[in-house]
Every structure is written in C-alpha cells, then in structure tokens.
PDB file of N, H, CA, C and O in Angstrom:
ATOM      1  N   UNK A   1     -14.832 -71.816-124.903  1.00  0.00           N
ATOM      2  CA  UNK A   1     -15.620 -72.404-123.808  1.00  0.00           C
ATOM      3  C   UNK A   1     -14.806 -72.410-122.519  1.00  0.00           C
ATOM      4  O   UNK A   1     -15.153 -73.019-121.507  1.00  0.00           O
ATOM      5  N   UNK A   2     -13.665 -71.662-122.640  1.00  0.00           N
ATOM      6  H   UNK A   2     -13.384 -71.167-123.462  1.00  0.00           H
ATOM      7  CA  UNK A   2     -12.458 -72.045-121.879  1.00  0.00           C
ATOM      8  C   UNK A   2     -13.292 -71.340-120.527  1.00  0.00           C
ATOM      9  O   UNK A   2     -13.481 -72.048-119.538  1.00  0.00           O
ATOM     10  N   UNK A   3     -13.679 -70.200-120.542  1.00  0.00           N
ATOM     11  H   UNK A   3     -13.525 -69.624-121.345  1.00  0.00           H
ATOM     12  CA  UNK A   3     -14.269 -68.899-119.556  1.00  0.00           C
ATOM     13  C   UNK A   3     -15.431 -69.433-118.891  1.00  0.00           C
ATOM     14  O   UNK A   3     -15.988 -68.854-117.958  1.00  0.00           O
ATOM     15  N   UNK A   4     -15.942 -70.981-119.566  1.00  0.00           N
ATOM     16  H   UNK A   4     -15.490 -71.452-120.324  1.00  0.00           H
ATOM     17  CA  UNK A   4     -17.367 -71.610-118.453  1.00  0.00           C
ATOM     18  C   UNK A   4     -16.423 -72.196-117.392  1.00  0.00           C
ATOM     19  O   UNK A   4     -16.832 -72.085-116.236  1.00  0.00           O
ATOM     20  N   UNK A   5     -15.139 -72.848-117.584  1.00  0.00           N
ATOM     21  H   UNK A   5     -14.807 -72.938-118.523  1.00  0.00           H
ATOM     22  CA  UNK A   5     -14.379 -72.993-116.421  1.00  0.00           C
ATOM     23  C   UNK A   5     -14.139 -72.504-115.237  1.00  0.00           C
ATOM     24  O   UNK A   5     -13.118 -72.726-114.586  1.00  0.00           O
ATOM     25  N   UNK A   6     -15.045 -71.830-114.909  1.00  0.00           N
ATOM     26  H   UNK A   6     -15.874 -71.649-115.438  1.00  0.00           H
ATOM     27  CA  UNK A   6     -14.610 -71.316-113.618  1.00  0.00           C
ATOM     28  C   UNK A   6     -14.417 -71.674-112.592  1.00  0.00           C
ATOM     29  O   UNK A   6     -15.404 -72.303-112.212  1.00  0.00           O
ATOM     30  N   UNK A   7     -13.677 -71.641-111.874  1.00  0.00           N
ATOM     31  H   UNK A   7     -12.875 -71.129-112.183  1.00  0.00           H
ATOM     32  CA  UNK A   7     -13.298 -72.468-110.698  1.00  0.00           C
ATOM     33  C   UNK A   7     -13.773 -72.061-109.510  1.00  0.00           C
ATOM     34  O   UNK A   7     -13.507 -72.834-108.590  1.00  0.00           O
ATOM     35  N   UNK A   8     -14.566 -70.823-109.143  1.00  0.00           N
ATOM     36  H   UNK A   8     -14.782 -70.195-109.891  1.00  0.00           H
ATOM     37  CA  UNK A   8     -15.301 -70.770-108.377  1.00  0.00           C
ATOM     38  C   UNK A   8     -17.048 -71.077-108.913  1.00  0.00           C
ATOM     39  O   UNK A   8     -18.115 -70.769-108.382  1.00  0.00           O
ATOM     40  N   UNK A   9     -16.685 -71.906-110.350  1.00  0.00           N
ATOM     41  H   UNK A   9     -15.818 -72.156-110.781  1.00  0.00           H
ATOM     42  CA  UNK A   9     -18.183 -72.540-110.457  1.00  0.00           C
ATOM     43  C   UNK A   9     -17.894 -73.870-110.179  1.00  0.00           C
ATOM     44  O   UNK A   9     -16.744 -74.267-110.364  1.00  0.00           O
ATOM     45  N   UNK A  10     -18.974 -74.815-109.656  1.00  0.00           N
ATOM     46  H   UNK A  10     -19.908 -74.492-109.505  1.00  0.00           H
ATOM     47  CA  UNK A  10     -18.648 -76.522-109.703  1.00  0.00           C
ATOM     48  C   UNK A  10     -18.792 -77.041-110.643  1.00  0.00           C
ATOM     49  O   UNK A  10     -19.365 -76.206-111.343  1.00  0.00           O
ATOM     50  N   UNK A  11     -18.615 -78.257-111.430  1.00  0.00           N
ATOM     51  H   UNK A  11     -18.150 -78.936-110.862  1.00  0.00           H
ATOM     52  CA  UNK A  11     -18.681 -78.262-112.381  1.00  0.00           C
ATOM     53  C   UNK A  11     -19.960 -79.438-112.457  1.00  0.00           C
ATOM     54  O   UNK A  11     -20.253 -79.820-113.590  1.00  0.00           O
ATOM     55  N   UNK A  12     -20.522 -79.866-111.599  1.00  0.00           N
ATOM     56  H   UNK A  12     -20.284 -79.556-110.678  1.00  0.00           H
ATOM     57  CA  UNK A  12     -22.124 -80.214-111.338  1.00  0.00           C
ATOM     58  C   UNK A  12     -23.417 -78.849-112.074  1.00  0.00           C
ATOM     59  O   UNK A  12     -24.423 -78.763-112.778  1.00  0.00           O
ATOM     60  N   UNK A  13     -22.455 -78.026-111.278  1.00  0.00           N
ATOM     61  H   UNK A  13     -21.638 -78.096-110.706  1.00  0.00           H
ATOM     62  CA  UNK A  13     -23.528 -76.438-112.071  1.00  0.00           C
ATOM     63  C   UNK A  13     -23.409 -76.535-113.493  1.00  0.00           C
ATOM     64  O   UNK A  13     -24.465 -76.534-114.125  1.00  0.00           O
ATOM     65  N   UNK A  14     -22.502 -76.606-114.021  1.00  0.00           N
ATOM     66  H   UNK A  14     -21.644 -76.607-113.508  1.00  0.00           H
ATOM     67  CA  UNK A  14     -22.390 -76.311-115.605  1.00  0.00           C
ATOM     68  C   UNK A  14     -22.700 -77.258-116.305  1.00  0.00           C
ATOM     69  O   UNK A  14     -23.238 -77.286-117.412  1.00  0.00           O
ATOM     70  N   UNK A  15     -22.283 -78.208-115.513  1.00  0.00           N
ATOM     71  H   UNK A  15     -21.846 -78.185-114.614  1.00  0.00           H
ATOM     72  CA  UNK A  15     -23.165 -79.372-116.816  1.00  0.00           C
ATOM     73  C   UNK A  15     -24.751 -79.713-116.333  1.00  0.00           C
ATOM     74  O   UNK A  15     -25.138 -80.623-117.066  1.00  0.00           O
ATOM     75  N   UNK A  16     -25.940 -79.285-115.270  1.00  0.00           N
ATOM     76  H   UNK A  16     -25.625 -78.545-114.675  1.00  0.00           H
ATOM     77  CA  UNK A  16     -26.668 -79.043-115.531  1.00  0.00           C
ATOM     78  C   UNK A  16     -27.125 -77.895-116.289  1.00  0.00           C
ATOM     79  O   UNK A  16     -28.234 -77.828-116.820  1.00  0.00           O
ATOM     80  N   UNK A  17     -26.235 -76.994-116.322  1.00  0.00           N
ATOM     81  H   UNK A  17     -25.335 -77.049-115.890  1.00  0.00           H
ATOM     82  CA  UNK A  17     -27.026 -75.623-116.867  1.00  0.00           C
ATOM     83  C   UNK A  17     -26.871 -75.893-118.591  1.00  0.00           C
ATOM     84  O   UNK A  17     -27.753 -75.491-119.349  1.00  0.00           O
ATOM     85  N   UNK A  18     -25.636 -76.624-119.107  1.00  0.00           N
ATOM     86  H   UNK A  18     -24.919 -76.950-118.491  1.00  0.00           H
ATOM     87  CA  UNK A  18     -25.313 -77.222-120.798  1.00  0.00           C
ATOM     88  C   UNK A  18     -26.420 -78.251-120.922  1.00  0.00           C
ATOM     89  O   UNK A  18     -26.976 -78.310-122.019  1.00  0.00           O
ATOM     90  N   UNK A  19     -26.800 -79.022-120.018  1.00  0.00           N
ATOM     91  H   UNK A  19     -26.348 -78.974-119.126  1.00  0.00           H
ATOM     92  CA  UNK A  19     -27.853 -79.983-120.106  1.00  0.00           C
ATOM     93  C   UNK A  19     -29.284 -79.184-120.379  1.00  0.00           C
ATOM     94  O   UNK A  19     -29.932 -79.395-121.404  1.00  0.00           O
ATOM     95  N   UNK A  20     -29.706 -78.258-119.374  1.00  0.00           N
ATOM     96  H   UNK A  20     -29.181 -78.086-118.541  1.00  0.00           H
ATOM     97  CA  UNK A  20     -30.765 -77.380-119.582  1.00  0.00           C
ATOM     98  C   UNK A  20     -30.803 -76.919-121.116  1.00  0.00           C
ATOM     99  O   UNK A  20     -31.523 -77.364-122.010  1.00  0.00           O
ATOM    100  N   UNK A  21     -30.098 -76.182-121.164  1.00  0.00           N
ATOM    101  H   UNK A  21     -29.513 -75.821-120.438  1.00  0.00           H
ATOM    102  CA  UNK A  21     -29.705 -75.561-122.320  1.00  0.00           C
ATOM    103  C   UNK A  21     -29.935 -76.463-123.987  1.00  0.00           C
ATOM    104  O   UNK A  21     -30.344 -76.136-125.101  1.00  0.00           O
ATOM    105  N   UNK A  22     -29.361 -77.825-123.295  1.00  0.00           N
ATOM    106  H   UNK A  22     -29.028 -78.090-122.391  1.00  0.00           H
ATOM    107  CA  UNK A  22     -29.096 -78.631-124.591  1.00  0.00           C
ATOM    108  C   UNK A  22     -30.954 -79.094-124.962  1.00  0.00           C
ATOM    109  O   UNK A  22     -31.638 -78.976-125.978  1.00  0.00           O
ATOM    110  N   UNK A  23     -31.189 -79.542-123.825  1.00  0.00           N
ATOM    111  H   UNK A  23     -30.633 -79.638-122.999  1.00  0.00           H
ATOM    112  CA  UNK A  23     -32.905 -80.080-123.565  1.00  0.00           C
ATOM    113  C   UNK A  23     -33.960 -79.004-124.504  1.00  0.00           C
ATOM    114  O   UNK A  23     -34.686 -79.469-125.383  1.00  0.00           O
ATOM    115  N   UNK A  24     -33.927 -77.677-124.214  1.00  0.00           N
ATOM    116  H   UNK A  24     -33.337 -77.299-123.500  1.00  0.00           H
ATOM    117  CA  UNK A  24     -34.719 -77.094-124.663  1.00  0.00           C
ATOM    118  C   UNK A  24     -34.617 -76.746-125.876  1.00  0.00           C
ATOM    119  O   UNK A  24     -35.449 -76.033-126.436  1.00  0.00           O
ATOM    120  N   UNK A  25     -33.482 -77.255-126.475  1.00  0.00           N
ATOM    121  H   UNK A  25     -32.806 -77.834-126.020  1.00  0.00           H
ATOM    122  CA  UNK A  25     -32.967 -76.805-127.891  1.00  0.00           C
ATOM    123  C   UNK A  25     -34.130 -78.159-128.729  1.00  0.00           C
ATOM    124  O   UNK A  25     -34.912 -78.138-129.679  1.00  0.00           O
ATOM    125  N   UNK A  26     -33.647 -79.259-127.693  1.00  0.00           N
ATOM    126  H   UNK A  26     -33.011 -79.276-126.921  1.00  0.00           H
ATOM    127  CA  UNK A  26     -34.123 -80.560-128.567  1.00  0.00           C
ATOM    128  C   UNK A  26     -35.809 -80.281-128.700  1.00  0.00           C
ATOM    129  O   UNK A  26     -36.469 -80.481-129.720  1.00  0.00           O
ATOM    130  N   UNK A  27     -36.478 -79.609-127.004  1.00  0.00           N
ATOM    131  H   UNK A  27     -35.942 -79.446-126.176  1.00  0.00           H
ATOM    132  CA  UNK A  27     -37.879 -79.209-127.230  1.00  0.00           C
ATOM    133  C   UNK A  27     -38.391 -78.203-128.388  1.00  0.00           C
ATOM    134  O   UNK A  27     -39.488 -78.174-128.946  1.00  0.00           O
ATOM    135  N   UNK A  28     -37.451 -77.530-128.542  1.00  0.00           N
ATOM    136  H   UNK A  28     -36.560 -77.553-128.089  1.00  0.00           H
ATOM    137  CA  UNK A  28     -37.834 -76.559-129.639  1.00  0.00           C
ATOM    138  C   UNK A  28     -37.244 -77.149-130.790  1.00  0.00           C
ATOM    139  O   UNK A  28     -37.873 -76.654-131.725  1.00  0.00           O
ATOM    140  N   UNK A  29     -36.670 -77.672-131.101  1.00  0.00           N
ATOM    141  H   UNK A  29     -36.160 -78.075-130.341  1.00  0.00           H
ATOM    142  CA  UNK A  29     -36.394 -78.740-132.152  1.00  0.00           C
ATOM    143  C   UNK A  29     -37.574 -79.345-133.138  1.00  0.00           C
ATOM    144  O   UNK A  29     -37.911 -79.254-134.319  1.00  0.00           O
ATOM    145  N   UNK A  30     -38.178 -80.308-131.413  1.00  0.00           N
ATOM    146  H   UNK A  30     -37.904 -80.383-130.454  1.00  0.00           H
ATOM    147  CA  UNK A  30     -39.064 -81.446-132.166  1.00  0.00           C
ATOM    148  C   UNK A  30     -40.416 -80.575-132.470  1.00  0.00           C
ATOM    149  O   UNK A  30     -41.047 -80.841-133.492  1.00  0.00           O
ATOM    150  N   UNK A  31     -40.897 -79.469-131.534  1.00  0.00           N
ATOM    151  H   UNK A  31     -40.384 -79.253-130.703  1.00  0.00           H
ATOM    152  CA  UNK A  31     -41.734 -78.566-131.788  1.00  0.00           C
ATOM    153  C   UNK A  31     -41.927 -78.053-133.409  1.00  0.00           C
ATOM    154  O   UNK A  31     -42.950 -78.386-134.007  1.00  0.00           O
ATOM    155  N   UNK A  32     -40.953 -77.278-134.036  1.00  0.00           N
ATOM    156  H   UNK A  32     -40.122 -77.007-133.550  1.00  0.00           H
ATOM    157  CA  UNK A  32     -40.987 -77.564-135.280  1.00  0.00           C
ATOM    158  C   UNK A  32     -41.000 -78.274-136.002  1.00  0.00           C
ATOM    159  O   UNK A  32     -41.618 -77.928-137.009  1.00  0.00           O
ATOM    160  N   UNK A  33     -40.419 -79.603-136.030  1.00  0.00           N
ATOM    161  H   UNK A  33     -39.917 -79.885-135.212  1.00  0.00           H
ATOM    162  CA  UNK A  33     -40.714 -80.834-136.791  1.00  0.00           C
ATOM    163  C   UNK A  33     -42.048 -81.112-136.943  1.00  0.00           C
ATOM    164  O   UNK A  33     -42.762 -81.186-137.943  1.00  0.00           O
ATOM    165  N   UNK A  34     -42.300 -81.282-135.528  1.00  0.00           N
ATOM    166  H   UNK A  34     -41.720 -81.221-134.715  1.00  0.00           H
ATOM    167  CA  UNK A  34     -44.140 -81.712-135.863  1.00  0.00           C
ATOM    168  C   UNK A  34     -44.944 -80.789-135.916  1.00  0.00           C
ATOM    169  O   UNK A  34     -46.135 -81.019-136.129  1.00  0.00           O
TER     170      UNK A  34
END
C-alpha cells in the first residue's frame, strides 16, 4: 500500500477515494444479503 503514498497525492484524496471504494463494497455486500 506503500505506492498509494504519494506525495504529490493529498492525503484528503486517498482516504476519500479508500472510503469510496470501502462504501460500495458494503453496498454490494448488503445487496447480496438481502
């Protein structure tokens, strides 16, 4: 995960984009459950 470090990224960007990322996992998650 070392290479999401980028230092010409902010790190506001990446943890919305891990947040995005994490969210739609949980939507497609509960989607199958129910």
């Amino acid at each position: 995960m070392n290479h999401l470090a980028n230092p010409k990224t902010p790190r506001p960007a990446i943890a919305l984009a891990l947040l995005s990322v994490f969210t739609k996992n949980v939507e497609s998650n509960f989607g199958e459950s129910s």
